[in-house]
N, C-alpha and C positions, 0 to 999 in steps of 0.2 A: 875836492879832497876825497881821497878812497875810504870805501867803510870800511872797517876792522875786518869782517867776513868775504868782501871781495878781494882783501889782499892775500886773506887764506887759501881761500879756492879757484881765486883765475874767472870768475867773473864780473860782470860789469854791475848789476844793480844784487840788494840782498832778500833777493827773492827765491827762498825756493821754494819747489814743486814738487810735492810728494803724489808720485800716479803709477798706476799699475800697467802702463798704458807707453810705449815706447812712442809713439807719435807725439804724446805730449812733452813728455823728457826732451826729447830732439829741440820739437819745438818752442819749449821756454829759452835754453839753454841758445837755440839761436838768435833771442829776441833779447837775450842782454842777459837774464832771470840764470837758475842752477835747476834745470831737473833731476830729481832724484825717484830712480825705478827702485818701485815694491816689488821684490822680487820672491815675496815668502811660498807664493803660486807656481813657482817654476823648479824643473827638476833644472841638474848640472846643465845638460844637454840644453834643455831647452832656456835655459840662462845664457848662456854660450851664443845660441843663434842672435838673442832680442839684444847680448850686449855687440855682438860685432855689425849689425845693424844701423843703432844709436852711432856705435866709431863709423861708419859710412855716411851718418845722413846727418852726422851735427854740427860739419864743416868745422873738426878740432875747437870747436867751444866744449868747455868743463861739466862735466856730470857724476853723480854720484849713484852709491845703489844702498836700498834698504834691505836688510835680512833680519829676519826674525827665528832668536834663540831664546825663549825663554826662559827667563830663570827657574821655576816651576812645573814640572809638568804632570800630568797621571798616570801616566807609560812609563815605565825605563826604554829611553831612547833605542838601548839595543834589540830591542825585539822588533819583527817584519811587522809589517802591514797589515797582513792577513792576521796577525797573532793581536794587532789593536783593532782592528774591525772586529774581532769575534768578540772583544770586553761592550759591545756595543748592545744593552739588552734588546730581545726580541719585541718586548712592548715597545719602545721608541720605533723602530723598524716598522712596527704594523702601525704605527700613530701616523707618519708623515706618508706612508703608502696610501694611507685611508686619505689623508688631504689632498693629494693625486687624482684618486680615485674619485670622490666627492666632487672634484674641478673639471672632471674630464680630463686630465693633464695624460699624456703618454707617458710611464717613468721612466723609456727609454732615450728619451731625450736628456733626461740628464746626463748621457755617458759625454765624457768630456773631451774637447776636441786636440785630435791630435795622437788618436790612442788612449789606451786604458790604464795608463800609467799613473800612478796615485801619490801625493806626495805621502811623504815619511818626516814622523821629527828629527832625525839625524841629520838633516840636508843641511842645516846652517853652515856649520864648519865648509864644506863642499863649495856650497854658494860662494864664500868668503875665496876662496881660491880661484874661484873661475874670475871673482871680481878682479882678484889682483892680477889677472894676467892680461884687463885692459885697461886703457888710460884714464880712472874714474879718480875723482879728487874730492872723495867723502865715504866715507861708510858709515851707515848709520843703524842703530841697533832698536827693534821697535817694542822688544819688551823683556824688561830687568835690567838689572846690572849689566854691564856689557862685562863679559866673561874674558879673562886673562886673554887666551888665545888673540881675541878680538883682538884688544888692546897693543898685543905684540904684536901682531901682524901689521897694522897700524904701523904703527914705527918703524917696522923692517923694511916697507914698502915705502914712508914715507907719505902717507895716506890722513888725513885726520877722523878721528873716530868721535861719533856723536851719540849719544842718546837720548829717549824721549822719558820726560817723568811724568808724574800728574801732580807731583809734592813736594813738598820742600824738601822733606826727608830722605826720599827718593834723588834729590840732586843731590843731596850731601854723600851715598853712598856712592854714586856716580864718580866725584870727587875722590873721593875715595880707590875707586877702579883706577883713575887715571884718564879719563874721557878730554878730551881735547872743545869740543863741543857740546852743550846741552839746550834740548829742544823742550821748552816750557809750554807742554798741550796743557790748556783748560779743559774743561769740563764741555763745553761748548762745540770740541770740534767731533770729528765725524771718526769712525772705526772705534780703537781700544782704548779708551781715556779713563780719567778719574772724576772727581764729581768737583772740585775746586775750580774757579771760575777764572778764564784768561786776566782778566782786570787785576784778581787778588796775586793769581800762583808767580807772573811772572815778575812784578816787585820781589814778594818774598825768595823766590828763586834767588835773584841776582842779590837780595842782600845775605842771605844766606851763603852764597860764593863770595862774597866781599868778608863777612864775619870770619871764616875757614881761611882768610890769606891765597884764594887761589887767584888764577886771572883766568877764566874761562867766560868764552862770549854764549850769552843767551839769545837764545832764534825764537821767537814769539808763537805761539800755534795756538789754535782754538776757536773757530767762527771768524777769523780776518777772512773778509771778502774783498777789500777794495783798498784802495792805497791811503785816501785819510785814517782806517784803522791802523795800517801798519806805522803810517807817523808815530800814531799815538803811541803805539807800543812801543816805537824807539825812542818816542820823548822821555819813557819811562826808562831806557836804559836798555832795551833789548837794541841785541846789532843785527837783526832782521828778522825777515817773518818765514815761519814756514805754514805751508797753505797746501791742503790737499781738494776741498770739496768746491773750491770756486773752477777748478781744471773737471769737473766730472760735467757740468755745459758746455764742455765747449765740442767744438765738433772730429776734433784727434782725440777725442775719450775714447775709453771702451762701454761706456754705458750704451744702452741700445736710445730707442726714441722713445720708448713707452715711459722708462724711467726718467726722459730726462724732460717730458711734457709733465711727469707726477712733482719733479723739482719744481717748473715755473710754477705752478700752480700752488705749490706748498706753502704755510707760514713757517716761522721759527718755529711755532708749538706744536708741528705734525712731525718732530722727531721723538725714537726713545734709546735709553738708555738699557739696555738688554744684551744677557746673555746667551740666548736662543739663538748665536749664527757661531760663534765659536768656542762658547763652553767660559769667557771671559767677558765682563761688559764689556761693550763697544755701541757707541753712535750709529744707528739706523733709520731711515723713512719708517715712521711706523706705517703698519699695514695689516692686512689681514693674517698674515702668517704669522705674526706677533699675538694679535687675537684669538687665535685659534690657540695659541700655546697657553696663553695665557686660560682660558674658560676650560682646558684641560687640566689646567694645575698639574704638567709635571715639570716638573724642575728640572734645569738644563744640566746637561752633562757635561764633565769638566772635561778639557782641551785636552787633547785635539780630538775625541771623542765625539764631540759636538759638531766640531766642525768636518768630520769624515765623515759625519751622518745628512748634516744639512744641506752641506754645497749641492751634493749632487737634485738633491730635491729642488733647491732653490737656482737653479743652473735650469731645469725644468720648467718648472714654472715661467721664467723667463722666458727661453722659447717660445711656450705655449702661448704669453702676454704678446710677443713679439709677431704672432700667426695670427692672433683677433682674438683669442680665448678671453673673454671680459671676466672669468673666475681668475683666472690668470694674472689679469689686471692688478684684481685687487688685490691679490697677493706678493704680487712683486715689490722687493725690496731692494737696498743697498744701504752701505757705508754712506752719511752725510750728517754734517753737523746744524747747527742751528742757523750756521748761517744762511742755510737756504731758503730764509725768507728774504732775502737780498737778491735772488737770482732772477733774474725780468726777462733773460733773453739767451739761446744757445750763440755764442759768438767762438771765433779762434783763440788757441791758446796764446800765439803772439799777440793778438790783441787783446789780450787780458792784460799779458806783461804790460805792453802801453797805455792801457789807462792807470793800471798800478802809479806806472812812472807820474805820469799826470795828476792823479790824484794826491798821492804821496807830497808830488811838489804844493801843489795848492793845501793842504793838511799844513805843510810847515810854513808858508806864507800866512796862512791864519794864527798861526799860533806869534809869529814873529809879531807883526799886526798889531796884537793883542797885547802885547808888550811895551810895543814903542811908544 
């Protein structure tokens, strides 16, 4: 019998794959699974190139794309670049030079590949356009309400529109927009999350959509690694799981080696919960660049402030980790949730979906089991 979410979006199991990383989108999405490209990193252009790519090499299996409009920002959107880099104070500027400096780090390594072209907050809308002019069957919104536009485009296209909460409250407004899909992250997973824990948010989630009279399916997110958790969460009622930090081992990631040797080794409690990468919490490897912010005590700048100041620092750093710099090392970070104390080993992203399937099935033969 087909899940409720595979009859929506055209594929075979309800797994998807939240990655920055077009190799793994391909590769879930050929392996049964739905990849879904974060695309908040990319200008039009280069959205353009990574989605006609994905349409080459995913042998017409279904994919979706994330873009990030958030509801809030510190900027009014319509100002350049140059006019939000300058709201950037100079103390911040001379704090992360000095961490550079202190590591031996080149700061010219952080210029980013590809040219010097910088995102901007105005890009969503953009993004959203270039999505619809290939064959993706999701769009997903990573943070607020998913804003009218969305919404209508959605439907014009024929496209379903998702968003992620961390609350219950936050799904009721959701509801409210018109959202087709809601993505119930706990507190557990990896990038922008809330502090409510997968176990608690996505019951309340779904019973909160059941209370309100809607029928919208919940996608489970938060620390699922492996297919007995994603049972679990649809025994609870979610119609499938969405999964970002178990695709950052495998070997089509874009993480380099440094970081994804700091993953096996990791427990669940070498992650934090900080502000210091985009100006919003989100889920990170703690490390020493979280240290270092921290025994400075200054408080992070709000988005995308934050994040215009650190990428290129933290872009750095990596390089330099990547070249044998051992300050480097221990400064490197990423987006990951707690699940990664679960991660034993770098493998493929289609073999992740196939243990998924695997486990998934044996998760619900124990539970059957357990019943009879």
């Amino acid at each position: 019998m087909p899940f409720r979410m595979t009859e929506m979006v055209g594929c075979e199991f309800p797994l998807f794959a939240f990655s920055h990383c077009r190799d793994v989108v391909a590769a879930v999405s050929r392996a049964g699974g739905f990849g879904v490209l974060g695309a908040v990193s990319y200008t039009p252009q280069q959205l353009e190139v990574e989605l006609a790519w994905i349409d080459d090499h995913i042998d017409g299996r279904p994919y979706g794309v994330d873009v990030l409009i958030p509801e809030v920002q510190a900027v009014d959107t319509g100002v350049s670049v140059d006019e939000i880099l300058a709201a950037i104070p100079q103390s911040y500027r001379d704090f992360t030079r000095a961490i550079l400096a202190e590591c031996g780090i080149a700061e010219d390594l952080g210029s980013p590949p590809g040219g010097s072209q910088r995102p901007n907050t105005s890009l969503g809308h953009e993004l959203l356009e270039v999505s619809f002019n290939h064959p993706v069957r999701l769009i997903a919104n990573a943070l607020g309400t998913a804003p009218p536009a969305m919404i209508a485009a959605g439907k014009r296209h024929g496209v379903p529109v998702a968003a992620l909460v961390g609350a219950k409250e936050h799904a009721l407004k959701q509801i409210e927009a018109g959202v087709d899909v809601i993505v119930a992250q706990g507190g557990e997973g990896g990038g922008h999350c809330g502090e409510v824990s997968t176990i608690v948010l996505v019951p309340e989630v779904i019973e909160a959509i059941e209370d309100a009279g809607a029928d919208i399916p919940v996608l489970a997110a938060g620390g699922i690694m492996n297919g007995r958790q994603m049972a679990g969460m649809m025994a609870m009622g979610a119609a499938g799981a969405w999964c970002g930090s178990v695709w950052l081992a495998t070997t089509e990631s874009e993480t380099h080696e440094v970081f994804r040797d700091k993953m096996i080794a990791a427990s669940s409690r070498d992650t934090i919960r900080s502000r210091h990468r985009t100006g919003k919490y989100s889920r990170q490897l703690r490390s020493g660049w979280h240290a270092m912010w921290e025994e400075a005590a200054l408080p992070a700048l709000p988005m995308p402030l934050m994040m215009l100041l650190s990428e290129p620092v933290l872009r750095a750093i990596d390089r330099a980790a990547v070249n044998g710099n051992p300050r480097a090392r221990e400064l490197s970070t990423y987006w990951v949730g707690q699940g990664v104390g679960l991660v034993r080993e770098v493998t493929s992203a289609g073999q992740v979906v196939q243990d998924f399937k695997r486990d998934f099935a044996a998760g619900f033969e124990t539970l059957a089991d357990a019943v009879a």
